[in-house]
One Martini backbone bead per residue (centre of mass of N, CA, C, O) as a GRO file, in nm:
protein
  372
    1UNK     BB    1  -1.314   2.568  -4.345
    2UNK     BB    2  -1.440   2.289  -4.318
    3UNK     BB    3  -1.698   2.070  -4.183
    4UNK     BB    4  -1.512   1.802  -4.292
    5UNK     BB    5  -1.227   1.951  -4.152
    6UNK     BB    6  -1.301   1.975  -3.872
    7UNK     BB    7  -1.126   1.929  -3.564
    8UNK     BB    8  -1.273   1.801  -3.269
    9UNK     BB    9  -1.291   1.772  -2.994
   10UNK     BB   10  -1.224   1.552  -2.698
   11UNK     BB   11  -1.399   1.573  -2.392
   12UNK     BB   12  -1.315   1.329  -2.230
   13UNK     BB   13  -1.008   1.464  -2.160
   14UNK     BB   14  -1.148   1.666  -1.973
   15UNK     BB   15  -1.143   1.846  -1.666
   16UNK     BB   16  -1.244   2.039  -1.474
   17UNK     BB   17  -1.053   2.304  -1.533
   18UNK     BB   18  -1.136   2.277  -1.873
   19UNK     BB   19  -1.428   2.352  -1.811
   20UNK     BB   20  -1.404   2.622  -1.666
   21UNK     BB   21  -1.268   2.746  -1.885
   22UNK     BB   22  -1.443   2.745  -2.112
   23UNK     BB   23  -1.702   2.846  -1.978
   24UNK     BB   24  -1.606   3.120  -1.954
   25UNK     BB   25  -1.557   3.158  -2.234
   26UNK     BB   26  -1.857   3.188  -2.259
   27UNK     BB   27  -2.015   3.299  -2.032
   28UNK     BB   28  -2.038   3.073  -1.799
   29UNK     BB   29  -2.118   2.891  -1.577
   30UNK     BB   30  -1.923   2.684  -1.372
   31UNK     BB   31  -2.141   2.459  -1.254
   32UNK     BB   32  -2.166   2.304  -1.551
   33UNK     BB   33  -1.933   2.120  -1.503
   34UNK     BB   34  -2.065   1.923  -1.303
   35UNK     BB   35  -2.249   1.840  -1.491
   36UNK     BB   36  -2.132   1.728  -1.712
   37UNK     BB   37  -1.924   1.548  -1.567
   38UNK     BB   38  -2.122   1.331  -1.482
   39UNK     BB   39  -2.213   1.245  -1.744
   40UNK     BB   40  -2.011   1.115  -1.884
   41UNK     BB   41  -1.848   0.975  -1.576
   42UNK     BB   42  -2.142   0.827  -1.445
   43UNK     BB   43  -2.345   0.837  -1.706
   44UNK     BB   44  -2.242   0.766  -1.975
   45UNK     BB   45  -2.229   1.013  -2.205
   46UNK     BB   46  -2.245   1.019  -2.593
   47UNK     BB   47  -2.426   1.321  -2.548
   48UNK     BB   48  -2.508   1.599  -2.538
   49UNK     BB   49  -2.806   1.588  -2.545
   50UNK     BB   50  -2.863   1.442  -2.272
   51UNK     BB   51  -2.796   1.743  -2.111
   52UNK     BB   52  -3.088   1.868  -1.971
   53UNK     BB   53  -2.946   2.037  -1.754
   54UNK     BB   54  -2.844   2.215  -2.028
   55UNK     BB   55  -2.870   2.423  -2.223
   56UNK     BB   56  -2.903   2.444  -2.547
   57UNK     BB   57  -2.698   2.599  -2.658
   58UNK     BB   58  -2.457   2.461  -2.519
   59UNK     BB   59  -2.499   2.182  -2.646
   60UNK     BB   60  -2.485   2.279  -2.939
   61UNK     BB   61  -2.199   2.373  -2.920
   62UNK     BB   62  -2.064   2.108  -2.811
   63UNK     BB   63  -2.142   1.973  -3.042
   64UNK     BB   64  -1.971   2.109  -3.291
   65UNK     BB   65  -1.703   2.106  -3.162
   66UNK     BB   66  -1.710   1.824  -3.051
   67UNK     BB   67  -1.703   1.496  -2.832
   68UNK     BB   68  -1.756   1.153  -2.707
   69UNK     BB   69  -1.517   0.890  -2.813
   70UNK     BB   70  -1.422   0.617  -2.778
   71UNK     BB   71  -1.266   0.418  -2.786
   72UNK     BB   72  -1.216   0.110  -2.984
   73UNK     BB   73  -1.326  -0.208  -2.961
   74UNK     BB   74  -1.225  -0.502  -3.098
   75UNK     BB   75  -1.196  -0.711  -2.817
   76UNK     BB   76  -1.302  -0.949  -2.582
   77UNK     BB   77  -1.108  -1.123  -2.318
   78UNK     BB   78  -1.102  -1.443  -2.141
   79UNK     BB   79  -1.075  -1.585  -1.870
   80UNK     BB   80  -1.070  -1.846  -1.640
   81UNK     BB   81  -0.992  -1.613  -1.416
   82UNK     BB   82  -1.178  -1.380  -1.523
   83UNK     BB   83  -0.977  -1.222  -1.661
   84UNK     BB   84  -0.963  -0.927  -1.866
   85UNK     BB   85  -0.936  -0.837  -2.228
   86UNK     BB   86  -0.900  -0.556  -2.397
   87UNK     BB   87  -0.868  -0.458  -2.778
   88UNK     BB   88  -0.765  -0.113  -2.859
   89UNK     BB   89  -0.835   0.154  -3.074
   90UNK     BB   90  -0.628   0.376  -3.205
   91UNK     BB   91  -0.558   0.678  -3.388
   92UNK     BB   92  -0.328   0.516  -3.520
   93UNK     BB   93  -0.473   0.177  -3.564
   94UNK     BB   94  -0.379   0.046  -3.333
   95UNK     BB   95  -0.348  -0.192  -3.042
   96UNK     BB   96  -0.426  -0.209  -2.733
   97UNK     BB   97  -0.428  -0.285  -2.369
   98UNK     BB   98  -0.705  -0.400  -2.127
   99UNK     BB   99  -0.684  -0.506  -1.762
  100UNK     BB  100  -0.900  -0.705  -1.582
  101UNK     BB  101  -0.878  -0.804  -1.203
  102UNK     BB  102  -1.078  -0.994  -1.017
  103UNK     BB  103  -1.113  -0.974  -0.670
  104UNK     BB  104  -1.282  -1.009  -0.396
  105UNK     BB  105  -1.175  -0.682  -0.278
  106UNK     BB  106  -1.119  -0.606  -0.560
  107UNK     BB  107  -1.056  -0.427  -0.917
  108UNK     BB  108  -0.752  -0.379  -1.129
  109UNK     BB  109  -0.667  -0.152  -1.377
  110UNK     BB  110  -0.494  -0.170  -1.667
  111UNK     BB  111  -0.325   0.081  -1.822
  112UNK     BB  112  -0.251   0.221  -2.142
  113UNK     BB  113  -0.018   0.510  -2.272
  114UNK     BB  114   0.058   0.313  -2.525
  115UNK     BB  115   0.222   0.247  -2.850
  116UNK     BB  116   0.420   0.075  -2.700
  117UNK     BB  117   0.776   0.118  -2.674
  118UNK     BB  118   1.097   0.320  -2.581
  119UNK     BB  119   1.279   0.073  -2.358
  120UNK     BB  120   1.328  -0.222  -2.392
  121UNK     BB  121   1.272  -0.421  -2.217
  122UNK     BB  122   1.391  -0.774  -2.203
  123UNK     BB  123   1.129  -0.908  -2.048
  124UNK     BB  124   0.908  -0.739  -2.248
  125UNK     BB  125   0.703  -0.765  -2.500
  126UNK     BB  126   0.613  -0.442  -2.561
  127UNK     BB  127   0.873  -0.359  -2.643
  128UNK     BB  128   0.945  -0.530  -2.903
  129UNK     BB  129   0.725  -0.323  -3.055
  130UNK     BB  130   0.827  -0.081  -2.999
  131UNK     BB  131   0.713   0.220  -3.127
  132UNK     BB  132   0.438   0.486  -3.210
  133UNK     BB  133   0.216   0.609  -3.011
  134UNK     BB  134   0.050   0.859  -2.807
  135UNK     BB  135  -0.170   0.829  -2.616
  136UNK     BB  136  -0.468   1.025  -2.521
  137UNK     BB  137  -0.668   1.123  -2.285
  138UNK     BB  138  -0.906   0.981  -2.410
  139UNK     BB  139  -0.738   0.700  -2.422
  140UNK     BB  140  -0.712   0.645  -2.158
  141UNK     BB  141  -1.008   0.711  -2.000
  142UNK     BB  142  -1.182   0.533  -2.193
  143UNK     BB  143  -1.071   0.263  -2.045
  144UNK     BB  144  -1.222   0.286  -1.785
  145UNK     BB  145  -1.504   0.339  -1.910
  146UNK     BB  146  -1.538   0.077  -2.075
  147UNK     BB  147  -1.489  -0.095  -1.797
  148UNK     BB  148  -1.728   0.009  -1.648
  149UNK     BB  149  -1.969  -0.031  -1.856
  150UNK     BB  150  -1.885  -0.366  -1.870
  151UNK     BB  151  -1.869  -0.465  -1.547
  152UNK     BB  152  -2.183  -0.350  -1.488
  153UNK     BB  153  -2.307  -0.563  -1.659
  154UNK     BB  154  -2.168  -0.867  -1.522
  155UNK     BB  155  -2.184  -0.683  -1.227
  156UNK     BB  156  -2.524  -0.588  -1.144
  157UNK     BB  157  -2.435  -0.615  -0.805
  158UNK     BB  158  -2.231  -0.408  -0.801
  159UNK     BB  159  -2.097  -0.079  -0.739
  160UNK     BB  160  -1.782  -0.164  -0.768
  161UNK     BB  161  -1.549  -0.248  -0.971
  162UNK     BB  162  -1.335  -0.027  -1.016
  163UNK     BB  163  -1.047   0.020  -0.744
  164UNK     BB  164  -0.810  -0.002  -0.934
  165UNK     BB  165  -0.526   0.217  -1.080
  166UNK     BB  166  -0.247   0.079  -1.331
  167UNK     BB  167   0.027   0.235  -1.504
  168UNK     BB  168   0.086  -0.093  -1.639
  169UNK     BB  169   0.070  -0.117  -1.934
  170UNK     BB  170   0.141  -0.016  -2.230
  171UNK     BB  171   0.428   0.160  -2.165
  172UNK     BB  172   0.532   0.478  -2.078
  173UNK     BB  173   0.401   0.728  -1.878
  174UNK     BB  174   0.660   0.940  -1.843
  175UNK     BB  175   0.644   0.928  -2.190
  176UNK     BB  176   0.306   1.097  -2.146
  177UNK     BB  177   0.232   1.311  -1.936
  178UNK     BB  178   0.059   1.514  -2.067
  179UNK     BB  179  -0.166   1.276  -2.070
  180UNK     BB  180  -0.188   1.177  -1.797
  181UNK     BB  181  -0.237   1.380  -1.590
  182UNK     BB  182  -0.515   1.398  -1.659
  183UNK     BB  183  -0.625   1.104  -1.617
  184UNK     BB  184  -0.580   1.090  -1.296
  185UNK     BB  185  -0.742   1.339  -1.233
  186UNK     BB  186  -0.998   1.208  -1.370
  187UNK     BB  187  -0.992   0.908  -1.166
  188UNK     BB  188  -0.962   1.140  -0.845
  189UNK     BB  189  -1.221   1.311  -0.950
  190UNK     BB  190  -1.529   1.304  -0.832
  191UNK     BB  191  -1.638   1.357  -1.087
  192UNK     BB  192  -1.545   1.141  -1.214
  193UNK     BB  193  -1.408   0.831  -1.047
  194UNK     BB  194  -1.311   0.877  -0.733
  195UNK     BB  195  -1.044   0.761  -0.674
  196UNK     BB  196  -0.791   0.700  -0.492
  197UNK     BB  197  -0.448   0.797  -0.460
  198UNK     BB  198  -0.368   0.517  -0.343
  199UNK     BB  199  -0.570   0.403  -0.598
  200UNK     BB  200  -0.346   0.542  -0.824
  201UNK     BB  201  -0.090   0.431  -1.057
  202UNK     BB  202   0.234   0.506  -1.128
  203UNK     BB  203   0.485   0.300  -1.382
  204UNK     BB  204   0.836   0.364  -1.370
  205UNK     BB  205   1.148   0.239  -1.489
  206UNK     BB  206   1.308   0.574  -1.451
  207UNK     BB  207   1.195   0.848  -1.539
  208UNK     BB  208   1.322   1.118  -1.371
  209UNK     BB  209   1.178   1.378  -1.498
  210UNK     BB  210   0.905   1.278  -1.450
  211UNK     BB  211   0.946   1.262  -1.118
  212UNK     BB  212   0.987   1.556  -1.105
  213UNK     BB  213   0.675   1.655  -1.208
  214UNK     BB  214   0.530   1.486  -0.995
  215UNK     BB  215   0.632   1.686  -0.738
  216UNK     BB  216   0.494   1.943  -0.893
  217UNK     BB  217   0.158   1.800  -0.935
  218UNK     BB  218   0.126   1.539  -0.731
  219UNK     BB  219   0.002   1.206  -0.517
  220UNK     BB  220   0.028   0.961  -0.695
  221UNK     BB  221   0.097   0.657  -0.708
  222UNK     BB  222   0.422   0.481  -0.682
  223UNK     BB  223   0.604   0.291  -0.925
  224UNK     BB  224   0.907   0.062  -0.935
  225UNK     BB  225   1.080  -0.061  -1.214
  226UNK     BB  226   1.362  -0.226  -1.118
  227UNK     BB  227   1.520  -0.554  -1.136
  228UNK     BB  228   1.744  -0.487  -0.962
  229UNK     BB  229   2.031  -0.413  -0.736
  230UNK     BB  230   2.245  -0.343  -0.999
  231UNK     BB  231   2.388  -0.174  -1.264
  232UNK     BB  232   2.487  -0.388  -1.449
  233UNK     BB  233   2.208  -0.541  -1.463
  234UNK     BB  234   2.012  -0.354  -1.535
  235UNK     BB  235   2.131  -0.214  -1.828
  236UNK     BB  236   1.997  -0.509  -1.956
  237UNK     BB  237   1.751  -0.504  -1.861
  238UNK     BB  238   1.701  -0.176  -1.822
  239UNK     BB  239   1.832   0.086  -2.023
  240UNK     BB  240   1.803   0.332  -1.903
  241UNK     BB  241   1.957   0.321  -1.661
  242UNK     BB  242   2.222   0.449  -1.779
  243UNK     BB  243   2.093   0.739  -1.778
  244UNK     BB  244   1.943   0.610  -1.480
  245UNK     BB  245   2.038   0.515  -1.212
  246UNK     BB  246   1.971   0.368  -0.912
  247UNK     BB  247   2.049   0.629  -0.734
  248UNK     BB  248   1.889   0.875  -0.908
  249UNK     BB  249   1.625   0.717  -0.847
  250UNK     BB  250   1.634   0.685  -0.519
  251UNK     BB  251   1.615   0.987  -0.478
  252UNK     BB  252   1.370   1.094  -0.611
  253UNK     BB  253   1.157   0.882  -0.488
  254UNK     BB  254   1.213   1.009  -0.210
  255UNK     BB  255   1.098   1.284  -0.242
  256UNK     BB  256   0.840   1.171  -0.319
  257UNK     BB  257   0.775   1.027  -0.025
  258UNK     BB  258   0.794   1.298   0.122
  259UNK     BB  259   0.500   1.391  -0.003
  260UNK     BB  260   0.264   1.158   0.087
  261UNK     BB  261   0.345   1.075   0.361
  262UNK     BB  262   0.406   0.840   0.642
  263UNK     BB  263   0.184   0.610   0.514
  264UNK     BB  264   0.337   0.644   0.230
  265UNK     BB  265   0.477   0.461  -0.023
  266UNK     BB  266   0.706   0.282  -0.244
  267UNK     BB  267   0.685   0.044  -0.523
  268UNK     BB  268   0.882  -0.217  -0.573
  269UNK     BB  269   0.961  -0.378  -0.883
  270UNK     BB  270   1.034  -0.747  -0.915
  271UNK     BB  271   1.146  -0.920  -1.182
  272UNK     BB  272   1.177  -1.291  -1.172
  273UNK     BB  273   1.422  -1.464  -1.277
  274UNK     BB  274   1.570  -1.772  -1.410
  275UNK     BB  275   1.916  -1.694  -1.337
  276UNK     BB  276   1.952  -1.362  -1.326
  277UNK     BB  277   1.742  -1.262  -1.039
  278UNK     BB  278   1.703  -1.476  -0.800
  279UNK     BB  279   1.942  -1.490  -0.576
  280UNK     BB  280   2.044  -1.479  -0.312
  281UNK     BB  281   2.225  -1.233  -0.338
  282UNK     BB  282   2.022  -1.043  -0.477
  283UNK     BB  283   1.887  -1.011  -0.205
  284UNK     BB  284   2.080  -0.890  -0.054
  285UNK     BB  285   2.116  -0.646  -0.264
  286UNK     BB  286   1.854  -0.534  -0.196
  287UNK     BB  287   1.861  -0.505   0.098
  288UNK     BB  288   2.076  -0.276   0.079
  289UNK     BB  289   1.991  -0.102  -0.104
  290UNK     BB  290   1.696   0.001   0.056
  291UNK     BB  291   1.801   0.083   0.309
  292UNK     BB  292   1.564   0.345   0.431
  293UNK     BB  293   1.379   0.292   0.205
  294UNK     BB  294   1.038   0.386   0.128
  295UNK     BB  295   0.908   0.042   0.045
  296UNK     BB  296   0.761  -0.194  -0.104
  297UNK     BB  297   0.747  -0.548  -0.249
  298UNK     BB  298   0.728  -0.673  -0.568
  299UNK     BB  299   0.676  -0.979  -0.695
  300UNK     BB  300   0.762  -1.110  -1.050
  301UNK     BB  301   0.689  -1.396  -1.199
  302UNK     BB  302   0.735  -1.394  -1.494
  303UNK     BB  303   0.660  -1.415  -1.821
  304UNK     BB  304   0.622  -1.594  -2.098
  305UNK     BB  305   0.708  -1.531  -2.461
  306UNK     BB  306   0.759  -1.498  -2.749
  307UNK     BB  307   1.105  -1.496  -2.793
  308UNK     BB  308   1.196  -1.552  -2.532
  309UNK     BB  309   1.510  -1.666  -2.311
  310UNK     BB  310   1.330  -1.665  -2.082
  311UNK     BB  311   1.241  -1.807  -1.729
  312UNK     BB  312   1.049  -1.907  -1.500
  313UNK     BB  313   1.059  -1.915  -1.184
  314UNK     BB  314   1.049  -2.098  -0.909
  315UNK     BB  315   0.884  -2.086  -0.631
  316UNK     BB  316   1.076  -2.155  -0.432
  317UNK     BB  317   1.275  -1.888  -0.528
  318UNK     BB  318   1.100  -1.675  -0.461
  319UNK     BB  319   1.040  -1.742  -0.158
  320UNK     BB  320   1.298  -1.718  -0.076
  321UNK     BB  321   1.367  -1.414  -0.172
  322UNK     BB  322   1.104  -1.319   0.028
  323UNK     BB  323   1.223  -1.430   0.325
  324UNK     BB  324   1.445  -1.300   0.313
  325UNK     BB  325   1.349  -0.964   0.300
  326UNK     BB  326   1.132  -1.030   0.560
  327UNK     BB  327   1.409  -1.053   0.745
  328UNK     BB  328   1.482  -0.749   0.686
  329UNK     BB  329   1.171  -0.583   0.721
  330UNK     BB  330   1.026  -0.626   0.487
  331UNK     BB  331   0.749  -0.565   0.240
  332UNK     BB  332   0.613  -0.877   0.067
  333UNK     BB  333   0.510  -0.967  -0.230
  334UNK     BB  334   0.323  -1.203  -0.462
  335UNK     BB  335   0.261  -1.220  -0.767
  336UNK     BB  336  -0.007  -1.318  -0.951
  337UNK     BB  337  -0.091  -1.507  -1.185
  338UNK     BB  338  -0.285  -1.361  -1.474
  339UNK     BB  339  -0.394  -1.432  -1.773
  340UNK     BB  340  -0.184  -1.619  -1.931
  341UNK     BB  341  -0.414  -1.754  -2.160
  342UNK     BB  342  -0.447  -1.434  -2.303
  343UNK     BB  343  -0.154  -1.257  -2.234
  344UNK     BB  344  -0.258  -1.064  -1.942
  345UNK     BB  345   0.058  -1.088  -1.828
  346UNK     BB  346   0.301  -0.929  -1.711
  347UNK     BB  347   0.465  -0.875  -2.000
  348UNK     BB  348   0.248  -0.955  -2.230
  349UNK     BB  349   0.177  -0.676  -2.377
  350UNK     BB  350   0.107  -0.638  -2.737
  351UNK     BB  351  -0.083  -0.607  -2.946
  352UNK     BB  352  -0.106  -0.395  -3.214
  353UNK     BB  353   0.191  -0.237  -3.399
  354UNK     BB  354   0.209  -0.011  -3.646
  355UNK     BB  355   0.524   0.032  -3.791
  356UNK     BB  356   0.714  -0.128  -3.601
  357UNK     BB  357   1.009  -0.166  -3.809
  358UNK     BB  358   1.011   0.142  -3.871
  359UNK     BB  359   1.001   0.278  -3.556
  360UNK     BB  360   1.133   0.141  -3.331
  361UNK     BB  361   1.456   0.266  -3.332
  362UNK     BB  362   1.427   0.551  -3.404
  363UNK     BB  363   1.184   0.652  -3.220
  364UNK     BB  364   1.315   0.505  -2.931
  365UNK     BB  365   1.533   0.777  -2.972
  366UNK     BB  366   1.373   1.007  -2.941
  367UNK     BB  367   1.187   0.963  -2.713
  368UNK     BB  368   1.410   0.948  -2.478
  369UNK     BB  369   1.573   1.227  -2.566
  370UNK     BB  370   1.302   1.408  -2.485
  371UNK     BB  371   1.309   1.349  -2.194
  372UNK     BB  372   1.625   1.482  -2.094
   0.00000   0.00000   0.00000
């Protein structure tokens, strides 16, 4: 093999874990991890060359062998309303997108996990785009990386500008687990960013082979994009539903709360569409539904985007909605549609996604069935 067929790795989405034992095999001191580490993650070094508390020759090695480099930013729009969102160019050439939200006491990055999506969920955008491929875990946590060195330049009097990342960008991450656990590990891990295991979310429509490798794995904030009290109705909303109906996804999704501790819950996510599931009774059918399930309730009134038959519902019955579910005594927030003026609202995330008519259908029933 030629020295320009030779594939490097990407040591950016290396965890603790994977720098120790590369270490080990070079017959290196564990404590370089440390080292190391704090460059990518903290110092957001692009050249192993920079790394001068470590030997030259394992610079050298590390260079030879690897890279450091971040998925490249393709365009970064702005809200009026602060939200920002960049379009980022992932390896198969399609675009993803990453959206940060801030506001007064926190600021949220919404991070994806692949490129388009293979659940077809009929009132998101992203799925329309069909699936194209799996983000790899250093396109994962570049996106972190990105936000954080440019939200830094915005924000120079901040500490600490993204404090929340929620893992419901484009894509389902449960189907694409391999990659996501290792970057959600160097989120939450000091060497990395950081980040409390409470602020580091994973959002899924219901892939339960997933939440069950999570329950062996690890103790990230987990929600679940829920969107009926019934499955009738979800079948339609989220098609997966057929495969996992929502008896079979809150069982599972209860022993993973099982594991959390006595004060962390499972948030349930529901987009409130008008006409559809919006209804007095529907809220009754949530409530008797959820009746025991630890979990808060995070309303989200639609978000329409080009082609959708959906319209997003009036405040009037959003609210009624909150205030039956607030009488039944759950816990109940109402999101706030940010970033709608640039598409950077939930549901809205579309990228640009290479060979989507091409892989749509097909790509789309591959992935759902290598999933169970």
């Amino acid at each position: 093999m030629t020295e320009a067929a030779r594939q490097k790795v990407n040591y950016l989405g290396y965890t603790q874990a994977d720098w120790r034992a590369l270490l080990e095999g070079l017959g290196e001191k564990p404590f370089h991890a440390n080292q190391i580490m704090k460059w990518i993650h903290h110092r957001f070094a692009g050249d192993f060359s920079e790394m001068t508390d470590i030997s030259k020759g394992l610079r050298e090695h590390l260079d030879h062998t690897g890279e450091l480099n971040e998925p490249e930013v393709f365009k970064e729009l702005v809200s009026t309303d602060g939200t920002r969102k960049w379009l980022i160019k992932s390896a198969s050439g399609s675009l993803v997108e990453t959206v940060f939200i801030p506001e007064d006491s926190r600021g949220t990055l919404c991070v994806s996990s692949q490129v388009g999506c293979a659940l077809d969920c009929s009132f998101c955008s992203t799925g329309k785009q069909g699936f194209n491929s799996n983000l790899h875990t250093s396109e994962i946590i570049g996106q972190l990386r990105i936000a954080m060195r440019r939200l830094a330049e915005v924000y120079p009097d901040r500490n600490r500008t993204v404090t929340n990342v929620v893992m419901m960008g484009m894509g389902e991450p449960l189907l694409n687990i391999d990659n996501v656990l290792p970057a959600v590990e160097l989120m939450m891990d000091d060497l990395g960013y950081g980040i409390s295991k409470r602020k580091v979310t994973v959002s899924t429509a219901g892939v339960v082979p997933g939440i069950e490798k999570l329950i062996d794995t690890t103790d990230v904030s987990l929600a679940i994009s829920l969107h009926a009290p019934n499955d009738e109705l979800r079948n339609e909303l989220v098609p997966i539903n057929k495969k996992y109906p929502i008896a079979r996804l809150l069982d599972v999704c209860a022993t993973y709360a099982r594991n959390l501790g006595e004060k962390r819950t499972i948030t349930v996510e529901y987009t409130v569409i008008d006409g559809v599931n919006d209804a007095p009774e529907h809220a009754r059918q949530l409530s008797r539904l959820l009746q025991g399930f630890p979990c808060k309730i995070n309303l989200i009134p639609f978000n329409p985007f080009p082609g959708t038959g959906y319209k997003r519902p009036s405040m009037t019955a959003v609210r009624a909605f909150q205030d039956r579910l607030v009488r039944d005594g759950y816990s109940v927030t109402v999101r706030t549609t940010r970033g709608d003026d640039i598409n950077a609202a939930c549901g809205q995330l579309v990228g640009q996604v290479a060979d989507k008519t091409r892989r749509q259908e097909k790509y789309r029933k591959i992935q759902v069935e290598q999933a169970v």
